[in-house]
Biopython code that builds the backbone (N, CA, C, O; Angstrom):
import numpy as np
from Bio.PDB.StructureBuilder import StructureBuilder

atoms = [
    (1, "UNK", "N", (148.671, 77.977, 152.422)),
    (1, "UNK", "CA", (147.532, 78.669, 151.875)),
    (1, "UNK", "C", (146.360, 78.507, 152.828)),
    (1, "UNK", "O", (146.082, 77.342, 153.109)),
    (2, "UNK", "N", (145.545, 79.569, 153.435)),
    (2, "UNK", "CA", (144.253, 79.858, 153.409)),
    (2, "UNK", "C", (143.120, 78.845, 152.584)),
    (2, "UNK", "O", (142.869, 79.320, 151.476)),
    (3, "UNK", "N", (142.398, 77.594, 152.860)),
    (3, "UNK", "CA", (141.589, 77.610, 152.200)),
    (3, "UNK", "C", (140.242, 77.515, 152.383)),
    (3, "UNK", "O", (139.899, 76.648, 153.186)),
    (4, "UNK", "N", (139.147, 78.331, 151.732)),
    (4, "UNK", "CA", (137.942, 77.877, 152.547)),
    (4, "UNK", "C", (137.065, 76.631, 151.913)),
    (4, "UNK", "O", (137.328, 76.480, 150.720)),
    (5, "UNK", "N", (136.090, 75.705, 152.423)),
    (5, "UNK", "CA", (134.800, 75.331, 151.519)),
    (5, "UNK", "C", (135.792, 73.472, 152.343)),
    (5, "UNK", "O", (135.221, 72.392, 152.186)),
    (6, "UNK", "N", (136.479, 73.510, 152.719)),
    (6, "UNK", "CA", (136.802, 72.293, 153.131)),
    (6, "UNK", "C", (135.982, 71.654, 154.515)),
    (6, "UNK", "O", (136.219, 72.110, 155.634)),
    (7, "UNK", "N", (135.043, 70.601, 154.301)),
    (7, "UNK", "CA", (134.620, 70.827, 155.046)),
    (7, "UNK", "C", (134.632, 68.615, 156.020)),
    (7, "UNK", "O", (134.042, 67.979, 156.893)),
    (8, "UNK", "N", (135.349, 68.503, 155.354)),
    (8, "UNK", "CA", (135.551, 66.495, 155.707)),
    (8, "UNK", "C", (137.091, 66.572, 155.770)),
    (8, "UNK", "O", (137.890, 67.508, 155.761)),
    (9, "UNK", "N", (137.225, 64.904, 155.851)),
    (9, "UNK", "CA", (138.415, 64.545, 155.476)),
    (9, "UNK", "C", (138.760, 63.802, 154.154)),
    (9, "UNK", "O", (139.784, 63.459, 153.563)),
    (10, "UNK", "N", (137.275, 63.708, 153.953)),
    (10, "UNK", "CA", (136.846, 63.479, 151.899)),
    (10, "UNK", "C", (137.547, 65.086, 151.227)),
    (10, "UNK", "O", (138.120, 65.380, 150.178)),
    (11, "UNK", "N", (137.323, 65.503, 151.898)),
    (11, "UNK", "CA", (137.888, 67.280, 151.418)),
    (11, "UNK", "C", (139.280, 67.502, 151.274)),
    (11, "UNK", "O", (139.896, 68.051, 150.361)),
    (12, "UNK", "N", (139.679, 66.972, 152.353)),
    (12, "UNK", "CA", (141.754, 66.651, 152.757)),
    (12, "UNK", "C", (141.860, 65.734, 151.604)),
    (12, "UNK", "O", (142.631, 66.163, 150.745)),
    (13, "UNK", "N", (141.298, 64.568, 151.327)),
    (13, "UNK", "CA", (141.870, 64.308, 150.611)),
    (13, "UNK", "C", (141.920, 64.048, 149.432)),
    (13, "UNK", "O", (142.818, 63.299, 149.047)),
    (14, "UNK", "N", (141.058, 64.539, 148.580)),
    (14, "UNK", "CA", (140.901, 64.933, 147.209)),
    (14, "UNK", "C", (142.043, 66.529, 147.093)),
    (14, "UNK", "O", (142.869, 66.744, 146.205)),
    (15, "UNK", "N", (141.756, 67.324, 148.147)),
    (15, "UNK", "CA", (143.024, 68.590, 148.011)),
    (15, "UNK", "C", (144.222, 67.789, 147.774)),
    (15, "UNK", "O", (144.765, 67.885, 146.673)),
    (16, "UNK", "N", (144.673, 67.062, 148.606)),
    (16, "UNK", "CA", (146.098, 66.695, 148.765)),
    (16, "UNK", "C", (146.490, 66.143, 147.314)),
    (16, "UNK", "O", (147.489, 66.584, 146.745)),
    (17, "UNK", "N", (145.428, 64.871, 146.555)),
    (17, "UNK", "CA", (146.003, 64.342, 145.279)),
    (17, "UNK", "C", (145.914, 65.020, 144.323)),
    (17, "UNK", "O", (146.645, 64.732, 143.375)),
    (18, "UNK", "N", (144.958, 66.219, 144.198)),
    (18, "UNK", "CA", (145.184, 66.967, 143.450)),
    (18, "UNK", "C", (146.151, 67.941, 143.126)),
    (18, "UNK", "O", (146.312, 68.195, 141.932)),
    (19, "UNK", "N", (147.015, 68.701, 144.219)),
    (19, "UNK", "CA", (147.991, 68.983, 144.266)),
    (19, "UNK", "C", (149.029, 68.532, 144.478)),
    (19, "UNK", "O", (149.960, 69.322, 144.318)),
    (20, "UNK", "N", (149.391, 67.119, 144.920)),
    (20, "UNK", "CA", (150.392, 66.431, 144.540)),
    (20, "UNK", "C", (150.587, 65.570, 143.582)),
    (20, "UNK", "O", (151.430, 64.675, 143.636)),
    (21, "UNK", "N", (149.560, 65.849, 142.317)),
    (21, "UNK", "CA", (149.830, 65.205, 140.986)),
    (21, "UNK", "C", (150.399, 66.450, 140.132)),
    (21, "UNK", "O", (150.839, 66.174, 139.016)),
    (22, "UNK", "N", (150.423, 67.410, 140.434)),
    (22, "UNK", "CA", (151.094, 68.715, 140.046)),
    (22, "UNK", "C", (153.021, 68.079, 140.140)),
    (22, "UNK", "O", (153.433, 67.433, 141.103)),
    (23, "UNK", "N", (153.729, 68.388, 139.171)),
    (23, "UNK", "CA", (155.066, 67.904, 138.865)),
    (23, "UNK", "C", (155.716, 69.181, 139.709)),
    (23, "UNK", "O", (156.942, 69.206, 139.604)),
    (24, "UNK", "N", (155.532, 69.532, 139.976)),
    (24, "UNK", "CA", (156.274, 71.025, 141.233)),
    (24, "UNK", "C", (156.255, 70.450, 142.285)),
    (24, "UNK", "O", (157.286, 70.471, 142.957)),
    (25, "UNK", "N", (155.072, 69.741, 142.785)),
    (25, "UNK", "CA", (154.633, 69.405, 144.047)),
    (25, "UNK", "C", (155.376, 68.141, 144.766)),
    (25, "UNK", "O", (155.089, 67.032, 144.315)),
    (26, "UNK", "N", (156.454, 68.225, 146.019)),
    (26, "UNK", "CA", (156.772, 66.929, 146.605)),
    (26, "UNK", "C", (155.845, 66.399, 147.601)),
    (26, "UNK", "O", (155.728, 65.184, 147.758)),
    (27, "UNK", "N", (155.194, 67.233, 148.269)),
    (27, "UNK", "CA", (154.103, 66.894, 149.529)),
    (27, "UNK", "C", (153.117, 67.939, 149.844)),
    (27, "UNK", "O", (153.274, 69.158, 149.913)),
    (28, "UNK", "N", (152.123, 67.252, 150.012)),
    (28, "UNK", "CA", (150.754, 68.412, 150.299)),
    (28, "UNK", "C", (150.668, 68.156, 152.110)),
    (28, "UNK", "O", (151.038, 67.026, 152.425)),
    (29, "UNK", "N", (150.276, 68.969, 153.180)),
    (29, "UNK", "CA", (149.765, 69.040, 154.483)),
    (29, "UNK", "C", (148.006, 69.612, 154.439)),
    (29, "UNK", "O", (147.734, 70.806, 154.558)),
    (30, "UNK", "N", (147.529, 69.128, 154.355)),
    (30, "UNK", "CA", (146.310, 69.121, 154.326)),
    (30, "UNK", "C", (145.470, 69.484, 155.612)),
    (30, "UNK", "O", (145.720, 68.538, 156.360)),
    (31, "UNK", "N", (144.749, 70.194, 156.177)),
    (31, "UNK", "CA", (144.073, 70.432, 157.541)),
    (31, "UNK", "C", (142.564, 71.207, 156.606)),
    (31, "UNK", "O", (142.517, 72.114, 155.775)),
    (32, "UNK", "N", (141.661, 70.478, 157.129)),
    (32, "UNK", "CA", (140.256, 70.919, 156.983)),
    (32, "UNK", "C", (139.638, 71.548, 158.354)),
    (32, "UNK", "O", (138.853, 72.494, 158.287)),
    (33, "UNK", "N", (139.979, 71.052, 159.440)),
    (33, "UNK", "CA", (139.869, 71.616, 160.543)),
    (33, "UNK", "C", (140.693, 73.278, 160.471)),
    (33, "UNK", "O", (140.174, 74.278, 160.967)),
    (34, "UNK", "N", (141.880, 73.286, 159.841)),
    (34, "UNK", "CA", (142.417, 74.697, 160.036)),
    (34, "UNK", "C", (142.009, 75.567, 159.068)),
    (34, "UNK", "O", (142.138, 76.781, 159.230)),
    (35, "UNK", "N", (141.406, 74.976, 157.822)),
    (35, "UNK", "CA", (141.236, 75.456, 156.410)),
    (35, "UNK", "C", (142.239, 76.137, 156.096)),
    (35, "UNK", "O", (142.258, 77.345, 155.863)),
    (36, "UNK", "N", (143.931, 74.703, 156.056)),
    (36, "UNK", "CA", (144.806, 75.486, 155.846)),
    (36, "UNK", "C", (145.232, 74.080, 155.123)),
    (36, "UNK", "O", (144.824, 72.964, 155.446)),
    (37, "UNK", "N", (146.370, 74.472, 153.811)),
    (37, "UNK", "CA", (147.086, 73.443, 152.848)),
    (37, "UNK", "C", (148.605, 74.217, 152.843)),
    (37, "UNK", "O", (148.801, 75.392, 152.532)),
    (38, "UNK", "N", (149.295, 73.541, 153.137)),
    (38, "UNK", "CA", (150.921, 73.427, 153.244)),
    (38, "UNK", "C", (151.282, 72.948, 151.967)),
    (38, "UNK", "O", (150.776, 71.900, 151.565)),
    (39, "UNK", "N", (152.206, 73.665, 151.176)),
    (39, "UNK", "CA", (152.631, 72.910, 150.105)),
    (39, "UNK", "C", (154.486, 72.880, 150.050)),
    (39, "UNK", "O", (155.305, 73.788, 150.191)),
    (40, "UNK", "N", (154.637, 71.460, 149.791)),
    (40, "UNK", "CA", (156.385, 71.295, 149.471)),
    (40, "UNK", "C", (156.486, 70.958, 148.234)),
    (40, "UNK", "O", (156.180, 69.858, 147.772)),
    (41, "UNK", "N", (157.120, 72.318, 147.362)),
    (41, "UNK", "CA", (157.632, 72.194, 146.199)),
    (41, "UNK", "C", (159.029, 71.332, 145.703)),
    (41, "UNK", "O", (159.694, 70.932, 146.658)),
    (42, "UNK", "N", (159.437, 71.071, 144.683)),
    (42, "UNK", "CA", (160.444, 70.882, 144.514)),
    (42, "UNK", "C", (160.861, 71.770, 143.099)),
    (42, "UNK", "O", (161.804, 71.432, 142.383)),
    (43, "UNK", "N", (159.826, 73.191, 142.772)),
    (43, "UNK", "CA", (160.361, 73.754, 141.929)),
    (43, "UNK", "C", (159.013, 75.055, 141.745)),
    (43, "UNK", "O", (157.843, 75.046, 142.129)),
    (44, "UNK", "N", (159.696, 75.929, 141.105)),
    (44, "UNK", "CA", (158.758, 77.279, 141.577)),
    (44, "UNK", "C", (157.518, 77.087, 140.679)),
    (44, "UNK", "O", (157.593, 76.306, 139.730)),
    (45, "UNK", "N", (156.122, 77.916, 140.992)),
    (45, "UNK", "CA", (154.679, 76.951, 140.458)),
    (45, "UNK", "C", (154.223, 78.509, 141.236)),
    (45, "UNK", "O", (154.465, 78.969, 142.352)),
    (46, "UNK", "N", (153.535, 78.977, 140.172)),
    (46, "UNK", "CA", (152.742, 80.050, 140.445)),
    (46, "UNK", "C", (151.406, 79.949, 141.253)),
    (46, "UNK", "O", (150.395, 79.326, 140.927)),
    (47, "UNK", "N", (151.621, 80.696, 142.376)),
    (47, "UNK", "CA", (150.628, 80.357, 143.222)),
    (47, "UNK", "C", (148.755, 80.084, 142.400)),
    (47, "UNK", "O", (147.859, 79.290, 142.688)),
    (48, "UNK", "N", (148.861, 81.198, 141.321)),
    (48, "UNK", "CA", (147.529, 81.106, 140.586)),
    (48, "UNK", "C", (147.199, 79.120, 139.979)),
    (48, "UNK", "O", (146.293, 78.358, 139.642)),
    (49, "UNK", "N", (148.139, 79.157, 140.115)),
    (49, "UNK", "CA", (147.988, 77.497, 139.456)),
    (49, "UNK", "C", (147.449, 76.637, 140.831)),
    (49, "UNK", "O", (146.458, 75.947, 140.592)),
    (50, "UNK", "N", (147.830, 76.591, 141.888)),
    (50, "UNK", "CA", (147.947, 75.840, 143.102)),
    (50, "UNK", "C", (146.000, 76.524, 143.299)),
    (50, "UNK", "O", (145.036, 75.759, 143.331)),
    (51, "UNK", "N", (145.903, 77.971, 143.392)),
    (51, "UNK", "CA", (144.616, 78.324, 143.359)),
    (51, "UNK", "C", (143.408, 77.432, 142.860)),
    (51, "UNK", "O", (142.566, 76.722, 143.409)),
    (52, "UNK", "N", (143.705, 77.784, 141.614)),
    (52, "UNK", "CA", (143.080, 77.100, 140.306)),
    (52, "UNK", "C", (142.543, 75.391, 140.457)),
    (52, "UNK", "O", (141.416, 74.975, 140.187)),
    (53, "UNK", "N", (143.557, 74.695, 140.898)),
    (53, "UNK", "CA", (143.919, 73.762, 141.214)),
    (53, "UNK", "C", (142.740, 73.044, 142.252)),
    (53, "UNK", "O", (141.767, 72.325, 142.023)),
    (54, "UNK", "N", (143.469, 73.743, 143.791)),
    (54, "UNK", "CA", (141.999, 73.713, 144.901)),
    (54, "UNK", "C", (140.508, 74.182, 144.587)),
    (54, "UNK", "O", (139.614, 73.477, 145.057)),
    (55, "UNK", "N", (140.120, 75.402, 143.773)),
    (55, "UNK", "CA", (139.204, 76.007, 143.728)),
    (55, "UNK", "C", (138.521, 74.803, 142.708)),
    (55, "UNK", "O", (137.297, 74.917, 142.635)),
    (56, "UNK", "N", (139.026, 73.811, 142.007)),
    (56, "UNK", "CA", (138.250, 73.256, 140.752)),
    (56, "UNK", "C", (138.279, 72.082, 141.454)),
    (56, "UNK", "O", (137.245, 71.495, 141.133)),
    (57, "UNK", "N", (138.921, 71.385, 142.272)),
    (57, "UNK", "CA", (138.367, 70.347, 142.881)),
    (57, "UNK", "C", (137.208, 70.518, 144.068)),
    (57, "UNK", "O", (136.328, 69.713, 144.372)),
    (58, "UNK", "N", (137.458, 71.669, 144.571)),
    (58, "UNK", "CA", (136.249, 71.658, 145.469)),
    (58, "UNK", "C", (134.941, 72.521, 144.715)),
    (58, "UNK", "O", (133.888, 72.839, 145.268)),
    (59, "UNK", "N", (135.157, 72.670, 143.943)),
    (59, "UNK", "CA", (133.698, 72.758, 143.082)),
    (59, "UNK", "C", (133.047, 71.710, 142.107)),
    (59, "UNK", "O", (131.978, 71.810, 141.504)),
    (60, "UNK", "N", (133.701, 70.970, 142.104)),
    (60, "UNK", "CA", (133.268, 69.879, 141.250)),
    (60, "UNK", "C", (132.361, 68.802, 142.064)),
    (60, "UNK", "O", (131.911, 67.812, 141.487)),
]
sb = StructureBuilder()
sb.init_structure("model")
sb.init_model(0)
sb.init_chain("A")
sb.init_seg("    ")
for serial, (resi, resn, name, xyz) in enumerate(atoms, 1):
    if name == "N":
        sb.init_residue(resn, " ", resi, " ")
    sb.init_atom(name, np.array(xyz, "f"), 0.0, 1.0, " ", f" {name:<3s}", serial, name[0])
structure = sb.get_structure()
């Protein structure tokens, strides 16, 4: 995924536990420098959720 508003490595890593406390999720890749998040599922998870997910931790 594309993400924007990341702007630390406080940023990487609040993304990463937030999406790897998701029960779909086996591993997050995190890059704030690329404003890009890699995700390894271990079961299908609607991208709107993974959205949802990033967009509410980095607004908080």
């Amino acid at each position: 995924m594309k993400i924007d508003g990341m702007m630390c490595g406080r940023c990487d890593a609040r993304v990463r536990k937030s999406l790897e406390a998701l029960p779909q999720v086996d591993e997050v890749i995190v890059s704030h420098t690329e404003g890009t998040v890699v995700v390894k599922r271990n079961a299908e998870i609607d991208s709107e959720v993974l959205k949802k997910t990033v967009e509410d931790i980095l607004n908080s």
